[in-house]
The first five atom37 places (N, CA, C, CB, O) and aatype in JSON, in Angstrom:
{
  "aatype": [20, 20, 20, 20, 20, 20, 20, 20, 20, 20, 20, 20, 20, 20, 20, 20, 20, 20, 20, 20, 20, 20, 20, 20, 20, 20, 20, 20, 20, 20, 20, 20, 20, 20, 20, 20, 20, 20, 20, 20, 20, 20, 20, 20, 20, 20, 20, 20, 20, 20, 20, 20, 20, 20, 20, 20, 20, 20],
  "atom_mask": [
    [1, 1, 1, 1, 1],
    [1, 1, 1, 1, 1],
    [1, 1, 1, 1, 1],
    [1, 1, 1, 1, 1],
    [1, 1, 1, 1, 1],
    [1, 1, 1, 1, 1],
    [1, 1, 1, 1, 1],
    [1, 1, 1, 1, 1],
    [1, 1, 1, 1, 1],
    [1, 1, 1, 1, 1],
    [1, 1, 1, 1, 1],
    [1, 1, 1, 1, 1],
    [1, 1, 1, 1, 1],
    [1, 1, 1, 1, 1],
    [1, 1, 1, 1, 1],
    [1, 1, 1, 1, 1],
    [1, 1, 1, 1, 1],
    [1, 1, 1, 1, 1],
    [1, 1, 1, 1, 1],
    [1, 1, 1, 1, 1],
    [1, 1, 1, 1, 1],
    [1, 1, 1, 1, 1],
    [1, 1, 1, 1, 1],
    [1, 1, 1, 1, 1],
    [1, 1, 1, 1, 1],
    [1, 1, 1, 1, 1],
    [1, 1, 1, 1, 1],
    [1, 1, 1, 1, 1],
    [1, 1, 1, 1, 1],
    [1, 1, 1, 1, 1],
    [1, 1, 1, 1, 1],
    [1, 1, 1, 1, 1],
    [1, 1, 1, 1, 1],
    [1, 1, 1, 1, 1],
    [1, 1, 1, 1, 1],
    [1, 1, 1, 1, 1],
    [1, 1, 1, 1, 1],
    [1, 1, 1, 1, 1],
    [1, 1, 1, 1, 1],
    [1, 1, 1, 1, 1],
    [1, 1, 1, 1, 1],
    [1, 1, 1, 1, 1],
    [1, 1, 1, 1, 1],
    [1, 1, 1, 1, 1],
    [1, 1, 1, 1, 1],
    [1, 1, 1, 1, 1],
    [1, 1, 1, 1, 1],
    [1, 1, 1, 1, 1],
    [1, 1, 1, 1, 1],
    [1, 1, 1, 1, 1],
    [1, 1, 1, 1, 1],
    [1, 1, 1, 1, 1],
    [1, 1, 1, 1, 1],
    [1, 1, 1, 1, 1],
    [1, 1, 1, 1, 1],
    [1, 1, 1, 1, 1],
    [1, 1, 1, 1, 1],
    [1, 1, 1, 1, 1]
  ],
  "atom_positions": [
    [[-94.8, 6.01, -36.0], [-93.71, 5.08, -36.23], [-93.88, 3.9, -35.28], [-92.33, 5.77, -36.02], [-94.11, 3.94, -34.07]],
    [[-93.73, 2.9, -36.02], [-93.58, 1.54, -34.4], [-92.59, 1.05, -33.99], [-94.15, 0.14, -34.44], [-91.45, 1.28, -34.38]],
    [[-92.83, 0.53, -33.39], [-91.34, 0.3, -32.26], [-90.3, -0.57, -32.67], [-91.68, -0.4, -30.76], [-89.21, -0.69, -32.12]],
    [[-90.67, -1.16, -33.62], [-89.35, -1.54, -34.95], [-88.62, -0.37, -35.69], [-90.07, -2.39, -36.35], [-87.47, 0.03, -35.87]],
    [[-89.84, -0.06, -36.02], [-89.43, 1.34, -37.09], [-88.5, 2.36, -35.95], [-91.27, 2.44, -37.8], [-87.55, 3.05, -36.34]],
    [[-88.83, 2.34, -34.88], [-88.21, 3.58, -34.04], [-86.67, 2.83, -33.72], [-89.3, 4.06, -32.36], [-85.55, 3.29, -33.89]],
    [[-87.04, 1.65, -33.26], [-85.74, 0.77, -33.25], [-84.6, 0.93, -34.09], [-86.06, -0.46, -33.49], [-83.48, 1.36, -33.85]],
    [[-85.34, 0.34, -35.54], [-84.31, 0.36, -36.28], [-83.33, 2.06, -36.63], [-84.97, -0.34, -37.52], [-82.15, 2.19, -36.97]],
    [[-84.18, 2.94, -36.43], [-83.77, 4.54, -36.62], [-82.57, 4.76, -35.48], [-85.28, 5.73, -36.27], [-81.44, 5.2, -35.68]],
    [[-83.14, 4.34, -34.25], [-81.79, 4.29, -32.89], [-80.78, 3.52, -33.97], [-82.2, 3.02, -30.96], [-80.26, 4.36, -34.7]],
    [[-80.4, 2.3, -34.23], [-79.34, 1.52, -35.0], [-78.91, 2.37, -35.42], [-79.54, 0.56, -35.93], [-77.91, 2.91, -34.94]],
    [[-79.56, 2.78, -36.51], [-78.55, 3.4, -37.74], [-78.04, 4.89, -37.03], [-79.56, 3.73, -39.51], [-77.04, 5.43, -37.5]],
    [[-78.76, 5.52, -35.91], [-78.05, 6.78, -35.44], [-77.47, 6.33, -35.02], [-78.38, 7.75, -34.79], [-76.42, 6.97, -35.16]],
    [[-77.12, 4.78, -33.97], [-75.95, 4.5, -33.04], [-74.65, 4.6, -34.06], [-76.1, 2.9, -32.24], [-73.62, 5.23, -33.86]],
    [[-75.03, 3.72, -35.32], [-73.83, 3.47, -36.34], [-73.38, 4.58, -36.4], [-74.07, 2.96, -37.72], [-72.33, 5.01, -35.93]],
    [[-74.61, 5.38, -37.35], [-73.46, 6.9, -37.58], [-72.66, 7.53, -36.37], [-74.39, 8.35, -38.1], [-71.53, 7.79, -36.78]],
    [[-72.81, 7.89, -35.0], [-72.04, 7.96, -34.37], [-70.81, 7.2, -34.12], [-72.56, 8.07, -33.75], [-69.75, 7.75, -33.84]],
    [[-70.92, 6.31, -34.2], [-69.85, 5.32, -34.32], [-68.89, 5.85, -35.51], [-70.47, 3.8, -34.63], [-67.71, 5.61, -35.25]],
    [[-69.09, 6.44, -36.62], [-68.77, 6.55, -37.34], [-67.42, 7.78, -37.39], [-69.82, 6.5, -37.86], [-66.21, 7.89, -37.61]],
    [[-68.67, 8.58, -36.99], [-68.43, 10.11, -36.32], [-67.21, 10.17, -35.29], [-69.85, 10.63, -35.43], [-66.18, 10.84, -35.32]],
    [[-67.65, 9.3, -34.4], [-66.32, 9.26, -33.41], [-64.65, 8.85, -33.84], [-66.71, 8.15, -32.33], [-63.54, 9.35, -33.69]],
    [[-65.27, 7.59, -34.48], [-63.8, 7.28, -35.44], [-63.45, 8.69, -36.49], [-64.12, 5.64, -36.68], [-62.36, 9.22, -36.29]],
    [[-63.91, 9.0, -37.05], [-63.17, 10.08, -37.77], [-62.61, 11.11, -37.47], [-63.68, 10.49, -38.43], [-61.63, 11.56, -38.07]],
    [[-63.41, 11.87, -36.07], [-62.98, 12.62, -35.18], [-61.21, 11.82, -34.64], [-64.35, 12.69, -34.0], [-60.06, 12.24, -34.75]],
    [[-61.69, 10.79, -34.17], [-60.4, 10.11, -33.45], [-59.18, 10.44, -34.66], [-60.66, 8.14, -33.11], [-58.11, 10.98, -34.38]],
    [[-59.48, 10.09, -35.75], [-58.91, 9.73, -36.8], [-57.75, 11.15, -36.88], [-60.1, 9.43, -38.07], [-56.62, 11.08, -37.36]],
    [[-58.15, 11.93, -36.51], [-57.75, 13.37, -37.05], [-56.53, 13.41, -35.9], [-59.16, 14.81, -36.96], [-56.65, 12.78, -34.85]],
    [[-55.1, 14.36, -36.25], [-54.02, 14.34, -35.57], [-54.72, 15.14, -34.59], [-52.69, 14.78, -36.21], [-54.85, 14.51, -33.54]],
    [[-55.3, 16.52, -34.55], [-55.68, 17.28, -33.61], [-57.38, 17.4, -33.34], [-55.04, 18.52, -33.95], [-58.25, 18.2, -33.68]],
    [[-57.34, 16.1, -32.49], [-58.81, 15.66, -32.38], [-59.64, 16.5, -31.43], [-58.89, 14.2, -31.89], [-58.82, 17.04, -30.69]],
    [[-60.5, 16.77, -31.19], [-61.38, 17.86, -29.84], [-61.92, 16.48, -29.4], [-62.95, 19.44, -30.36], [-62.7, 15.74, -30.0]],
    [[-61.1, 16.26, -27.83], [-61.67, 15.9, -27.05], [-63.59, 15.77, -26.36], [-60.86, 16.41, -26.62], [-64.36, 14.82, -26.23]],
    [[-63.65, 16.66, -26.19], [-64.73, 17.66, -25.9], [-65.95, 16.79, -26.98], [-64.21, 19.58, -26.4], [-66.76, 15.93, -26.64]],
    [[-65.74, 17.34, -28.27], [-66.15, 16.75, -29.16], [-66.77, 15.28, -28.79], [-65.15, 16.8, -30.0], [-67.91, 15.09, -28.37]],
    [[-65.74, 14.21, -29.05], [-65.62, 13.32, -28.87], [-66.08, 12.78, -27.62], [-64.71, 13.26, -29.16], [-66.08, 11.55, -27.6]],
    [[-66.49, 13.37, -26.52], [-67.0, 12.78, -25.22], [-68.26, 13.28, -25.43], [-66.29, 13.19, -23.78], [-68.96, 12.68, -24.6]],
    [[-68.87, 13.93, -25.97], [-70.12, 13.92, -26.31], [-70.54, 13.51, -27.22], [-70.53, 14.71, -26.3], [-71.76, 13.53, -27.08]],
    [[-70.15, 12.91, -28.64], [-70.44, 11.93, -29.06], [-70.52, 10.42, -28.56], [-69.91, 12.09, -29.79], [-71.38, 9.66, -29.02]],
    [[-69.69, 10.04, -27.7], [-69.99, 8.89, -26.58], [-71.2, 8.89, -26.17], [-69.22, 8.95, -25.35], [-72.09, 8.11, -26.51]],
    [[-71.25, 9.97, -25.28], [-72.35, 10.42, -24.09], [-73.61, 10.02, -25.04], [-72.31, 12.37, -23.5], [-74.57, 9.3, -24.75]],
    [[-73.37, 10.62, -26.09], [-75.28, 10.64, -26.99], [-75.23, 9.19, -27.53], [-75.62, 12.07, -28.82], [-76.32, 8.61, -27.45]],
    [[-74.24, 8.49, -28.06], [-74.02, 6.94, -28.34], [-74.33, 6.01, -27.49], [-72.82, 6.62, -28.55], [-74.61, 4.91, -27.96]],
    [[-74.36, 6.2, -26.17], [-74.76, 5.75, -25.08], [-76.02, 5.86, -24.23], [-74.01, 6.03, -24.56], [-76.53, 5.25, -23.29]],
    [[-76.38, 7.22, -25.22], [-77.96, 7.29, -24.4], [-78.68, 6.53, -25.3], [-78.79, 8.92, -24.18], [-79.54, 5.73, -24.92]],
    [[-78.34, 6.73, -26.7], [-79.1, 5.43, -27.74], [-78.91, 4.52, -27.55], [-78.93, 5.21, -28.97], [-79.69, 3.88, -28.26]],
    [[-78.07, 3.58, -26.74], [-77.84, 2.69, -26.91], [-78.4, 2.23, -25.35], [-76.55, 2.58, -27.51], [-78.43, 1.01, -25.27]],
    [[-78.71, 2.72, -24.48], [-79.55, 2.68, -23.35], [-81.06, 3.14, -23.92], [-78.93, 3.68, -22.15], [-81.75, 3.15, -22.89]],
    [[-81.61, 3.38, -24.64], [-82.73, 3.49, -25.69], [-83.17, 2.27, -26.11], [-82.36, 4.22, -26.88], [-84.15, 1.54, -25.96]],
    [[-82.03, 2.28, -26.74], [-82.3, 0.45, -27.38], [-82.86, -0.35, -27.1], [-81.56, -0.4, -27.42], [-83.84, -0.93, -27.57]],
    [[-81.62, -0.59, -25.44], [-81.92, -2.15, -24.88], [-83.24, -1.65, -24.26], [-80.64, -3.0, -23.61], [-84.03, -2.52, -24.61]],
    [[-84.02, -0.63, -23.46], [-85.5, -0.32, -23.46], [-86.25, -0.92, -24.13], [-85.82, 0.76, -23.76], [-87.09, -1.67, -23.63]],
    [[-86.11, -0.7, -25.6], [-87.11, -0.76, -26.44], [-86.8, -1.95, -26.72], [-87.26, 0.17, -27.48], [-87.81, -2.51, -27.14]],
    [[-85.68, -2.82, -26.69], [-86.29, -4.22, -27.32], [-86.67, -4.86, -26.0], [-85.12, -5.28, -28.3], [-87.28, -5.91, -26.22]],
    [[-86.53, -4.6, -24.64], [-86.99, -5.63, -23.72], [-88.72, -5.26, -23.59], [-86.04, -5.52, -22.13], [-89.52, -6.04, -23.08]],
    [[-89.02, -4.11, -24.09], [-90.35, -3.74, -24.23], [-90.93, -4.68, -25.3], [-90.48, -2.23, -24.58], [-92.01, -5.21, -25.07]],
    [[-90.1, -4.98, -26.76], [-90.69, -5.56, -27.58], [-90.55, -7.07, -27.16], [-90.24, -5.15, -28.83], [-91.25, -7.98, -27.61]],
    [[-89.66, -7.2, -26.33], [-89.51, -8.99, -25.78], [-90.07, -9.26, -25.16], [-88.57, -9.62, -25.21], [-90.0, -10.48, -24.97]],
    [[-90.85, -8.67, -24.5], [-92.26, -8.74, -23.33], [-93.36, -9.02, -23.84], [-92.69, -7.44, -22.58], [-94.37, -9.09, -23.15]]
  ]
}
Protein backbone atom coordinates (compact mmCIF):
# COMPACT_ATOMS: atom_id res chain seq x y z
CA UNK A 1 0.00 0.00 0.00
CA UNK A 2 1.52 3.67 -0.34
CA UNK A 3 1.43 6.24 1.79
CA UNK A 4 -1.61 7.86 0.16
CA UNK A 5 -3.31 4.70 0.00
CA UNK A 6 -2.43 4.09 3.82
CA UNK A 7 -3.41 7.74 4.40
CA UNK A 8 -6.44 7.80 2.90
CA UNK A 9 -7.53 4.26 4.94
CA UNK A 10 -6.48 6.32 8.48
CA UNK A 11 -9.38 9.09 7.07
CA UNK A 12 -12.00 6.98 6.50
CA UNK A 13 -11.22 4.88 9.96
CA UNK A 14 -10.92 8.38 11.68
CA UNK A 15 -14.56 9.17 10.09
CA UNK A 16 -16.05 5.96 11.05
CA UNK A 17 -15.07 6.51 14.55
CA UNK A 18 -16.36 9.69 14.54
CA UNK A 19 -19.31 8.18 13.64
CA UNK A 20 -19.29 5.49 16.21
CA UNK A 21 -18.80 7.89 18.97
CA UNK A 22 -21.79 10.03 18.03
CA UNK A 23 -24.12 7.16 18.08
CA UNK A 24 -22.83 5.76 21.16
CA UNK A 25 -23.30 9.45 22.60
CA UNK A 26 -26.58 9.42 20.93
CA UNK A 27 -28.01 6.62 23.11
CA UNK A 28 -29.89 7.66 26.64
CA UNK A 29 -27.69 4.99 28.47
CA UNK A 30 -24.38 5.54 26.83
CA UNK A 31 -21.04 3.33 28.21
CA UNK A 32 -18.75 5.73 29.04
CA UNK A 33 -15.92 3.32 28.98
CA UNK A 34 -16.95 2.62 25.53
CA UNK A 35 -16.76 5.91 24.41
CA UNK A 36 -13.25 6.89 25.90
CA UNK A 37 -11.80 4.36 23.97
CA UNK A 38 -13.17 5.18 20.96
CA UNK A 39 -11.51 8.73 21.48
CA UNK A 40 -8.29 7.17 22.63
CA UNK A 41 -8.08 5.01 19.13
CA UNK A 42 -9.48 8.35 17.14
CA UNK A 43 -6.63 10.03 18.41
CA UNK A 44 -4.00 7.63 17.86
CA UNK A 45 -5.17 7.85 14.05
CA UNK A 46 -5.24 10.98 14.02
CA UNK A 47 -1.60 11.33 15.53
CA UNK A 48 -0.90 8.71 12.55
CA UNK A 49 -2.00 11.05 10.19
CA UNK A 50 -0.33 14.19 10.89
CA UNK A 51 3.05 11.59 10.76
CA UNK A 52 2.30 10.49 7.62
CA UNK A 53 1.51 13.59 5.83
CA UNK A 54 4.58 15.57 7.26
CA UNK A 55 6.50 12.46 5.96
CA UNK A 56 4.73 12.96 2.61
CA UNK A 57 5.45 16.93 2.87
CA UNK A 58 9.08 16.33 3.17
Amino acid sequence: MTTEGHIAALERRHQQLEREIEAEMGHLSHDDLLIAALKRKKLEIKDELSRLQAKVAA
